[in-house]
N, C-alpha and C positions, 0 to 999 in steps of 0.2 A: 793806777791799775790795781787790780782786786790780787790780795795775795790766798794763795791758797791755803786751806788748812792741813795745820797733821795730824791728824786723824788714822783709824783704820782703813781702807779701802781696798778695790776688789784684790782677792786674793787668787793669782794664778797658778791655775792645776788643781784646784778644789773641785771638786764632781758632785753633783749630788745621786742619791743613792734608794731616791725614794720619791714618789711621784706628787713632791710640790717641797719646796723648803721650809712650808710653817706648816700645812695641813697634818693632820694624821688620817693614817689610812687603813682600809681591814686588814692589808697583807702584814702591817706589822706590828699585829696582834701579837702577843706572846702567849697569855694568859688568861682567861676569863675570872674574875673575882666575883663577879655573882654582886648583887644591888647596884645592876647600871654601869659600872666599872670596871676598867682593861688596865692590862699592862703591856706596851706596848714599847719597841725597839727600835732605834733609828742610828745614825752613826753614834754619835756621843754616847751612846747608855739608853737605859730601859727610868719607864717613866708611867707614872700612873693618869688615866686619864677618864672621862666618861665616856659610854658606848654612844649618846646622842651628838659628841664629837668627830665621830668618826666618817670621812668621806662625804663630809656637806658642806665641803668647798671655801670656808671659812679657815683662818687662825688657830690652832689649838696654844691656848696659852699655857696650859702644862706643859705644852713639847718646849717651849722657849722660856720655859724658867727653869732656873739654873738646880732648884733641887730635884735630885735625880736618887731613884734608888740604888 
């Protein structure tokens, strides 16, 4: 019989707070920076990312790396 791992798994009572757990989206825009790029806010902290990122349904992989402003 397959033993299970220990790892992280799902953590209960966690919400999410914003309308996808990896995308970025317009509403949480903060900032405009001007040459293409936002600064934008999710639970964890505020985080730089591009404006051709925003809300096209994809991964933002600024929002999921851990440097954060």
């Amino acid at each position: 019989m397959a033993k299970s791992r220990s790892g992280k798994r799902h953590s209960t009572g966690t919400t999410i707070t914003t309308k996808s757990w990896f995308g970025s989206h317009e509403e949480m825009v903060v900032e405009d920076l001007g040459d293409g790029k936002v600064i934008c806010e999710d639970s964890r902290g505020r985080y730089i990312t591009d404006k051709y990122r925003l809300d096209n349904g994809l991964a933002d992989q600024n929002r999921a790396s851990l440097k954060r402003i």
